[in-house]
C-alpha beads as a LAMMPS data file, in Angstrom:
LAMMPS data file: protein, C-alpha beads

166 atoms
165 bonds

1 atom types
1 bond types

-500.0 500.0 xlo xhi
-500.0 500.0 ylo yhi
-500.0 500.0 zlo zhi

Masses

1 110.0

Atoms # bond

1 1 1 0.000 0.000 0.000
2 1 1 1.184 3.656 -1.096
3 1 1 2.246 5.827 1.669
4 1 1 -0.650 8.324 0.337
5 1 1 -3.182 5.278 0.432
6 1 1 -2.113 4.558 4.337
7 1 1 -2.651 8.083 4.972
8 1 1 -6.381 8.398 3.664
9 1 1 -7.196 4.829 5.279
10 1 1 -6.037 6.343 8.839
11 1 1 -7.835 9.699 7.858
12 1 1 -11.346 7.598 6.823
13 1 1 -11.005 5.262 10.038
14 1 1 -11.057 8.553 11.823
15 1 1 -13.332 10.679 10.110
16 1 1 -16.031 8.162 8.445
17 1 1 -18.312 7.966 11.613
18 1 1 -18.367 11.256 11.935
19 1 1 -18.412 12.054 7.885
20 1 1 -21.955 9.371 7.565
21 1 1 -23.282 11.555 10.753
22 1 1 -22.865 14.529 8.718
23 1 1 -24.432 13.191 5.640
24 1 1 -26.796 11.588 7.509
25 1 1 -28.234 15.080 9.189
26 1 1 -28.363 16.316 5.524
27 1 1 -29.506 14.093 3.416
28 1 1 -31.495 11.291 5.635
29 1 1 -30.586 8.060 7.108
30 1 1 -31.156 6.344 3.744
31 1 1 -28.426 8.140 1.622
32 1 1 -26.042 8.600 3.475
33 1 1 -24.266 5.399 3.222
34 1 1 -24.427 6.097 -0.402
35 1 1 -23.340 9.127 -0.065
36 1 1 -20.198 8.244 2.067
37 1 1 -19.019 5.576 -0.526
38 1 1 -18.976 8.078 -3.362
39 1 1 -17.064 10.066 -0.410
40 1 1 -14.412 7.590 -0.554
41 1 1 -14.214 6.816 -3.833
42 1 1 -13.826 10.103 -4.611
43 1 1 -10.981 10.911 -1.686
44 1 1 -9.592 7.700 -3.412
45 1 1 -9.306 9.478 -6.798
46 1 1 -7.854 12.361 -5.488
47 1 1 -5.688 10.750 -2.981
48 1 1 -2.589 12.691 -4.406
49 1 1 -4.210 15.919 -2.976
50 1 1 -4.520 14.190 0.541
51 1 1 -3.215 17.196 3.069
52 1 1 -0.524 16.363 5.411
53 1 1 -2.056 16.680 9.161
54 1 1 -4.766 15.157 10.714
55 1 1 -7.171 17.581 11.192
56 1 1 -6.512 19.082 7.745
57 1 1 -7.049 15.343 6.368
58 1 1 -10.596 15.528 7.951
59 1 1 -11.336 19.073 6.838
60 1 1 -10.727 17.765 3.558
61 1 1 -12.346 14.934 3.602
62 1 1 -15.240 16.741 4.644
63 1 1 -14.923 18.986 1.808
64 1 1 -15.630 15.859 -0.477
65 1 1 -18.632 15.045 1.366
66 1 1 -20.049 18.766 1.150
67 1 1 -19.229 18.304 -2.890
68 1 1 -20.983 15.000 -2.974
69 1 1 -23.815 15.951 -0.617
70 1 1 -24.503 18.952 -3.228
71 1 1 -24.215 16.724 -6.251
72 1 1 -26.635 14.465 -4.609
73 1 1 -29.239 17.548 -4.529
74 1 1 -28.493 18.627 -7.506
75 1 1 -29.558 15.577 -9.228
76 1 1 -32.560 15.028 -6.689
77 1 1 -33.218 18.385 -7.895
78 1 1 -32.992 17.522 -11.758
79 1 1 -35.141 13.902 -10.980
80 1 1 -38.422 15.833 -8.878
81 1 1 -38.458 18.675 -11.878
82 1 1 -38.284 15.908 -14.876
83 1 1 -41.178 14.081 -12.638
84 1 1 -43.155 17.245 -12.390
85 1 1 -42.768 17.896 -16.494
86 1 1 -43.768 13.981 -17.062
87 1 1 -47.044 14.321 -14.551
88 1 1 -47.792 17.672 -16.565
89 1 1 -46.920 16.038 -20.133
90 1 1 -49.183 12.786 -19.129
91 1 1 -52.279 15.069 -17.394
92 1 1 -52.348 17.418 -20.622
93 1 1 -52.230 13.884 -22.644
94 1 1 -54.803 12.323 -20.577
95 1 1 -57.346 14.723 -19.848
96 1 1 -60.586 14.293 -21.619
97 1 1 -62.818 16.019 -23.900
98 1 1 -65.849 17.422 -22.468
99 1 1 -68.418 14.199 -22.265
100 1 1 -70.700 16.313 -25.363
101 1 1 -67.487 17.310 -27.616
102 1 1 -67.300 15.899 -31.135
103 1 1 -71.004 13.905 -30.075
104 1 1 -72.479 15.037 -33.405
105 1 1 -69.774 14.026 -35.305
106 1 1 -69.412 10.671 -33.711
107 1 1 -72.990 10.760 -34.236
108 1 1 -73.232 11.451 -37.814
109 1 1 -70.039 8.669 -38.037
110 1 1 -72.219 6.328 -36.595
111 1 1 -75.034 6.553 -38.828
112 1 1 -72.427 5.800 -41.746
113 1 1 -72.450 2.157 -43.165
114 1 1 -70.116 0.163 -41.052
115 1 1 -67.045 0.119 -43.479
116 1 1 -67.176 3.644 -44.574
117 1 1 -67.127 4.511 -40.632
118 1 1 -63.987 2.618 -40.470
119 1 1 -62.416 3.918 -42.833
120 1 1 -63.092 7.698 -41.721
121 1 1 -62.284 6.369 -37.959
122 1 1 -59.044 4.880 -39.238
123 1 1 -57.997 7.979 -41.414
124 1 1 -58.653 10.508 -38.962
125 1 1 -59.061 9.531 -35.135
126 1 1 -55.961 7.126 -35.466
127 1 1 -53.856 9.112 -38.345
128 1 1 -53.711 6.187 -40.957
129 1 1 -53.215 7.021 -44.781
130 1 1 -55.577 5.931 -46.888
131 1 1 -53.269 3.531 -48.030
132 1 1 -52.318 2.288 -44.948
133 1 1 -56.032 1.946 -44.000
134 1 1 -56.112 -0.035 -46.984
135 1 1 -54.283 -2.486 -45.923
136 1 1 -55.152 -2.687 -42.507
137 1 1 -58.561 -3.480 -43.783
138 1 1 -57.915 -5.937 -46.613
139 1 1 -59.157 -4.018 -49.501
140 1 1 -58.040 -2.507 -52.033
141 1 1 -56.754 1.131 -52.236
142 1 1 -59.048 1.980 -54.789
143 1 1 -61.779 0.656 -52.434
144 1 1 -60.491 2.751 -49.892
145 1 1 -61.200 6.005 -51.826
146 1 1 -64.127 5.596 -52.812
147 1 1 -65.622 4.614 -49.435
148 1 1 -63.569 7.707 -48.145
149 1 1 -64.998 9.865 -50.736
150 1 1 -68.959 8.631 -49.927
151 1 1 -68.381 8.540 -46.342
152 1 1 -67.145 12.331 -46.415
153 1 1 -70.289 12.927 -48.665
154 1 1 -73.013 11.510 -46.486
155 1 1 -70.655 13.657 -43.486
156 1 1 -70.792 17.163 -44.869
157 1 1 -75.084 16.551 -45.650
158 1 1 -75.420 15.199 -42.139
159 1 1 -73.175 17.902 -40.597
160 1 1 -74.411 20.595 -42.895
161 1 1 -70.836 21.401 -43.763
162 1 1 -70.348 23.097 -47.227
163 1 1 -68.043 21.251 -50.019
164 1 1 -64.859 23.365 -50.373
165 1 1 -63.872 24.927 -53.833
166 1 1 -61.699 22.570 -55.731

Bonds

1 1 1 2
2 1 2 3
3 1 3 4
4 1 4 5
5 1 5 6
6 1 6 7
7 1 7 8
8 1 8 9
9 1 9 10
10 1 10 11
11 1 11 12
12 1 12 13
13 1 13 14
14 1 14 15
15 1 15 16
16 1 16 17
17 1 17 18
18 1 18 19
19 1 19 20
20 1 20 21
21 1 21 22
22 1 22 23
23 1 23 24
24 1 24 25
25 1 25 26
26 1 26 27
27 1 27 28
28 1 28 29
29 1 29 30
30 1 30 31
31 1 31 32
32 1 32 33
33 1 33 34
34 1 34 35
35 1 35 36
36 1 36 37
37 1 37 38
38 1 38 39
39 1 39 40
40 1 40 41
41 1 41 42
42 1 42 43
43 1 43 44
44 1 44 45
45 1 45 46
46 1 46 47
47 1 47 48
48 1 48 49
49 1 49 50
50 1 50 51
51 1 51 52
52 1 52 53
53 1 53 54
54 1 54 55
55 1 55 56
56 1 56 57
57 1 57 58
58 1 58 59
59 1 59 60
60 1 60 61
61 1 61 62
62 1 62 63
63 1 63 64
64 1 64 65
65 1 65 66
66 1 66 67
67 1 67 68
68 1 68 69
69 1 69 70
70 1 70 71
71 1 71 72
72 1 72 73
73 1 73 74
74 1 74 75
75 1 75 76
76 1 76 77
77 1 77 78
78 1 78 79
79 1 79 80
80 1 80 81
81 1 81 82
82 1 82 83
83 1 83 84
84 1 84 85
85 1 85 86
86 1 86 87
87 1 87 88
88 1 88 89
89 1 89 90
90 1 90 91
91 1 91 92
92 1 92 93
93 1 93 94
94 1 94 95
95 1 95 96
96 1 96 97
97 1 97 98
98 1 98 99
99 1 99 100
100 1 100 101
101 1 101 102
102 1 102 103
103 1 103 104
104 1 104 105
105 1 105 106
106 1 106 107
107 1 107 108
108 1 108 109
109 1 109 110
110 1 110 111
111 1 111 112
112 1 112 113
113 1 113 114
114 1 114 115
115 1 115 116
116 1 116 117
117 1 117 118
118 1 118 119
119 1 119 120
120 1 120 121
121 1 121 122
122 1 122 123
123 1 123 124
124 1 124 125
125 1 125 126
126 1 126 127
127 1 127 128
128 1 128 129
129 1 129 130
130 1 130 131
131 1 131 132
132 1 132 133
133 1 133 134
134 1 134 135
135 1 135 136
136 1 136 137
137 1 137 138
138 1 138 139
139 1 139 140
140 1 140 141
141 1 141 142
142 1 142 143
143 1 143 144
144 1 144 145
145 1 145 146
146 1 146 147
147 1 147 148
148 1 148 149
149 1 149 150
150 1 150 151
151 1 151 152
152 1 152 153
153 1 153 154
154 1 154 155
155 1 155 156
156 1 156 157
157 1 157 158
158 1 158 159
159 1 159 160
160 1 160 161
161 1 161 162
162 1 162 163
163 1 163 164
164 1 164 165
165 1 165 166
């Protein structure tokens, strides 16, 4: 063992209980073992900058800890604000229309023959191409159109919606 490497395993056997008390005021009983292992390996990296004296050994060493103590809230910092975008992102995803929103279109949809509703549904409540609807559906893409065309026929009568200029 390196003379440097007998010096920081005297200066942790002195200063670790009182190093994981530290840490353990701070951050809670449940990190701070954690937090005193990156300690060490982190006094262990830097070994070569070990002070010469005890007392200066253990301000050092709790110099690490203080660095490590504000990485770890740093990055607790970091996880509780990504967490607070996600809940935001997912409750602006998940909230739902009001109950009567879109009824008379999903109204008039339903009134539709069966396969031209599908074909509408597929196209534009769960973004399919035509094409792809197609396919999905077993038909051919010619098929497709046409029900697509008829389907948005019978749509803009029942909705009263006016054809636009072409």
């Amino acid at each position: 063992m390196s003379r440097d490497a007998a010096r920081l395993t005297r200066a942790l056997e002195r200063s670790g209980g009182d190093i994981l008390a530290y840490l353990e005021r701070r951050a809670g009983v449940d990190d701070a073992p954690d937090l005193l292992g990156e300690t060490m390996v982190v006094a262990w990296r830097r070994v070569g900058d070990l002070p010469d004296g005890s007392e200066r050994a253990r301000m050092w060493l709790f110099g690490i800890a203080r660095g490590t103590l504000l990485n770890h809230a740093r990055g607790a910092r970091r996880r509780w604000a990504l967490a607070d975008r996600i809940r935001l992102h997912v409750r602006e995803e998940l909230s739902a229309p009001a109950a009567d929103a879109g009824a008379e279109v999903r109204d008039a949809i339903a009134r539709l023959e069966p396969d031209e509703a599908e074909i509408v549904r597929l196209v534009h409540w769960d973004g399919f191409s035509l094409a792809d609807a197609a396919e999905l559906l077993g038909i051919p893409a010619s098929t497709a159109r046409g029900r697509y065309q008829r389907a948005k026929s019978e749509l803009r009568v029942a909705l009263r919606v006016e054809a636009p200029l072409a």
